[in-house]
RODO-160733 format. One record per atom (N, C-alpha, C): residue in one letter; atom name; x, y, z. Coordinates in nm, 2 decimals. Example, Ala and Ser with C-alpha at 12.3 -4.5 7.8 and 13.67 -1.06 7.14 Angstrom:
  resn  name      px      py      pz
     A     N    1.32   -0.57    0.78
     A    CA    1.23   -0.45    0.78
     A     C    1.32   -0.33    0.78
     S     N    1.28   -0.22    0.71
     S    CA    1.37   -0.11    0.71
     S     C    1.29    0.00    0.79
END
This chain:
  resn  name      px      py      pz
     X     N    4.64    5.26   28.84
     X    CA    4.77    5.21   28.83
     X     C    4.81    5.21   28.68
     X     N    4.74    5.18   28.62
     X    CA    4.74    5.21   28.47
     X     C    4.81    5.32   28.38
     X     N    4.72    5.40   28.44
     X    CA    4.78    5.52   28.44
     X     C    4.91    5.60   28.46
     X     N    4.95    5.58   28.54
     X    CA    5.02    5.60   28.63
     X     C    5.16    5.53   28.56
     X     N    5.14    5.40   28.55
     X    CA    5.23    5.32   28.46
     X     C    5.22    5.39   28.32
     X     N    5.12    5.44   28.27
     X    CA    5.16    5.50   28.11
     X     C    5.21    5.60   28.12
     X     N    5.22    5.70   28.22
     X    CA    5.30    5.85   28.26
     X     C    5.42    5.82   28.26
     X     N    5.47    5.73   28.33
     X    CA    5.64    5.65   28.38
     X     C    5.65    5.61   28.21
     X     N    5.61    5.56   28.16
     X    CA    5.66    5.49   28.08
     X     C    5.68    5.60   27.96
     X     N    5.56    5.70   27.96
     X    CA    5.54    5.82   27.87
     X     C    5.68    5.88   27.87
     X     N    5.72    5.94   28.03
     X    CA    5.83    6.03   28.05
     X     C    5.96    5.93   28.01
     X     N    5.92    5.79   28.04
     X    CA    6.10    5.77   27.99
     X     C    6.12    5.77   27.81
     X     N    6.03    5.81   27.74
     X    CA    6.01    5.85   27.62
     X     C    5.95    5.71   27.52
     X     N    5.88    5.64   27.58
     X    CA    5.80    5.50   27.54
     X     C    5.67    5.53   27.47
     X     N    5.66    5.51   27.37
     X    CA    5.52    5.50   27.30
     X     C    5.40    5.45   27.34
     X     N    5.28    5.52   27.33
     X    CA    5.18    5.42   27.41
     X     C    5.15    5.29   27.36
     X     N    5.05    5.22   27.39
     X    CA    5.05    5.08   27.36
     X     C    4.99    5.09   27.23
     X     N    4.88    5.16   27.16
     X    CA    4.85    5.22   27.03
     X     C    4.97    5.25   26.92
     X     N    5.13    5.27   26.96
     X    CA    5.25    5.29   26.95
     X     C    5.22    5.43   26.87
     X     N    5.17    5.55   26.96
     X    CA    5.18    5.72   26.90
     X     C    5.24    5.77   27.04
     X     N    5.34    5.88   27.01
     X    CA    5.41    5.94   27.10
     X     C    5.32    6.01   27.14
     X     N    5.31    6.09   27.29
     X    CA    5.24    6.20   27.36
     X     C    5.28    6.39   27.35
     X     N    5.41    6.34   27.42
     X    CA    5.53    6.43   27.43
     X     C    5.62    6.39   27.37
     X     N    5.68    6.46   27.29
     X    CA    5.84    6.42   27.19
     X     C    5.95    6.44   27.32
     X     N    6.03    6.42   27.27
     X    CA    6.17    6.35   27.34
     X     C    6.20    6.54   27.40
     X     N    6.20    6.61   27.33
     X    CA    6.24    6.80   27.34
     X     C    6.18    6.83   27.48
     X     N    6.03    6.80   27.44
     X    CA    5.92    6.85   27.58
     X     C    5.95    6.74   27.70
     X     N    5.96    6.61   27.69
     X    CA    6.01    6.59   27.78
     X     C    6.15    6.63   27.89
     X     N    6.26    6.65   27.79
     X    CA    6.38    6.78   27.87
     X     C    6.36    6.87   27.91
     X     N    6.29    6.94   27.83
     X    CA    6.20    7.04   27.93
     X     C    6.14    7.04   28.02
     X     N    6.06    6.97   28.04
     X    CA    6.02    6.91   28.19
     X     C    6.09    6.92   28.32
     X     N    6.20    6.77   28.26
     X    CA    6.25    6.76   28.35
     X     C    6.40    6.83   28.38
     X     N    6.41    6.98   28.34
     X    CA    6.51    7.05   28.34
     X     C    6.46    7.11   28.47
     X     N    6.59    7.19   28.50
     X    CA    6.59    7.29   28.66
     X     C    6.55    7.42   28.58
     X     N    6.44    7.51   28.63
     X    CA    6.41    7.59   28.54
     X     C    6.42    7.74   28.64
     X     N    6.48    7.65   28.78
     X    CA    6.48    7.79   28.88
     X     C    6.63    7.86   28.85
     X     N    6.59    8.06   28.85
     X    CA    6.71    8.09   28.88
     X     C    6.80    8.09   29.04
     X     N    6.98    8.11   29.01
     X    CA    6.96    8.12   29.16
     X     C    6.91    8.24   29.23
     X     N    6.92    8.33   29.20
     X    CA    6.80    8.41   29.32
     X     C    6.67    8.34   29.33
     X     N    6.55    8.34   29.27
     X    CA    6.48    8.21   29.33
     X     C    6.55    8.12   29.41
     X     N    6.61    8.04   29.36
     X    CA    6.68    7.95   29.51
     X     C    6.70    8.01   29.62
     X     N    6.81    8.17   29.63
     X    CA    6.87    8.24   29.72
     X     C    6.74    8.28   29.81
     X     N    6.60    8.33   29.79
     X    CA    6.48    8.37   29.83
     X     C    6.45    8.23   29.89
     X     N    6.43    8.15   29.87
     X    CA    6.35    8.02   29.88
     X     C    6.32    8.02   30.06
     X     N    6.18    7.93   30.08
     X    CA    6.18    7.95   30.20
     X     C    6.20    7.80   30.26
     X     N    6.31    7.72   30.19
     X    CA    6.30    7.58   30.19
     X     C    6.44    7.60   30.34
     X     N    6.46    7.46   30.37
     X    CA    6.58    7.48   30.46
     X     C    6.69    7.47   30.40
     X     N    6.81    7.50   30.43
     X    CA    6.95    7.60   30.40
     X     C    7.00    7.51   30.30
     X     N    7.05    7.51   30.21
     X    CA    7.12    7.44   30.09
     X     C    7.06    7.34   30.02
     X     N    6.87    7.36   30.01
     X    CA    6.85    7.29   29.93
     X     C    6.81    7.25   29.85
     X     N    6.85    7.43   29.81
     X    CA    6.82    7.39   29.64
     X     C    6.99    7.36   29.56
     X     N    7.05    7.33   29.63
     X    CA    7.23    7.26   29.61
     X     C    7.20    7.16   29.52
     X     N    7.11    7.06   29.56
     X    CA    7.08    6.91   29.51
     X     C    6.97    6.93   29.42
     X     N    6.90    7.01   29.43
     X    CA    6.73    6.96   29.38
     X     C    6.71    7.12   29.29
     X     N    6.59    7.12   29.22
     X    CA    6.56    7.20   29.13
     X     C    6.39    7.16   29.12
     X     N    6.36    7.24   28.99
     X    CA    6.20    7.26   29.03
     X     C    6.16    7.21   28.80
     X     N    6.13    7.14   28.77
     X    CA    6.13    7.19   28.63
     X     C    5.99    7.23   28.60
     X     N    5.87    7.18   28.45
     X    CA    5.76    7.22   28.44
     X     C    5.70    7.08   28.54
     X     N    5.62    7.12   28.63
     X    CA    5.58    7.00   28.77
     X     C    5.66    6.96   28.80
     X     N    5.77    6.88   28.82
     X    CA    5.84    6.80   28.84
     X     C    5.96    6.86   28.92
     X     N    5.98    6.79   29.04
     X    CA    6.11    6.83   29.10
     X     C    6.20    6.74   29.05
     X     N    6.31    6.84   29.05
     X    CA    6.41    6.72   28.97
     X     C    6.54    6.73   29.05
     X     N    6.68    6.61   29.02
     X    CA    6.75    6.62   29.14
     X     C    6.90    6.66   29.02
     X     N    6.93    6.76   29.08
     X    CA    7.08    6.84   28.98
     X     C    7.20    6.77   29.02
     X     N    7.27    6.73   29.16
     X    CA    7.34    6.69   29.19
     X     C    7.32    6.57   29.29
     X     N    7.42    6.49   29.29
     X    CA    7.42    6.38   29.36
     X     C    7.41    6.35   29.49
     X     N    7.33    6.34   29.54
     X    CA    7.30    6.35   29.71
     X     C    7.27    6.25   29.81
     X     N    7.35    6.18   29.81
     X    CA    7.34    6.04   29.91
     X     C    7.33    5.95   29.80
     X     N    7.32    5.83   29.80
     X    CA    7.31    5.71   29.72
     X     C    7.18    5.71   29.65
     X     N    7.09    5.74   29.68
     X    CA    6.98    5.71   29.62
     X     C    6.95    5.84   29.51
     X     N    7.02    5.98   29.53
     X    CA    6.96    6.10   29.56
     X     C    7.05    6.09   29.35
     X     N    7.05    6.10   29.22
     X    CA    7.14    6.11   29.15
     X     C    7.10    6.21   29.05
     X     N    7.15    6.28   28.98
     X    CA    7.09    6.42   28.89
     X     C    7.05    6.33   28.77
     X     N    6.93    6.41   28.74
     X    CA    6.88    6.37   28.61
     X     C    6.72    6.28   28.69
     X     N    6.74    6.27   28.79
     X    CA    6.61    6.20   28.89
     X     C    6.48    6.31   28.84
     X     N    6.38    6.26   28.83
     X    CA    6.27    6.34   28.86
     X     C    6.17    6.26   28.94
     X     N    6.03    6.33   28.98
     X    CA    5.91    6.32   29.03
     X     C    5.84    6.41   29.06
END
């Protein structure tokens, strides 16, 4: 759990508890950017529209447009 809580806290750009950065503020945008083209999307073997909402960045799915109440862009996991 520890861990897991230093990842969360890493990505929202928080210093570790030692207070040294991991990833700079740049690599984390990167990350969590949409890094697919749309042909990739157009190919995809996901169901019909959806990569509309969602995107793929470095690990991390991330969410581009707003998609129900909970669903908001700039989301990752």
């Amino acid at each position: 759990m520890d861990d897991l809580l230093a990842f969360g806290r890493m990505m929202l750009g928080h210093p570790t508890d030692s207070g040294e950065r991991i990833l700079s503020r740049p690599t984390i945008e990167l990350m969590t950017r949409d890094h697919l083209t749309p042909e990739q999307k157009a190919a995809s073997p996901f169901f019909e529209r959806f990569w509309d909402t969602y995107g793929w960045g470095l690990g991390l799915g991330v969410v581009t447009a707003r998609n129900g109440i909970a669903e908001a862009p700039g989301r990752f996991g």
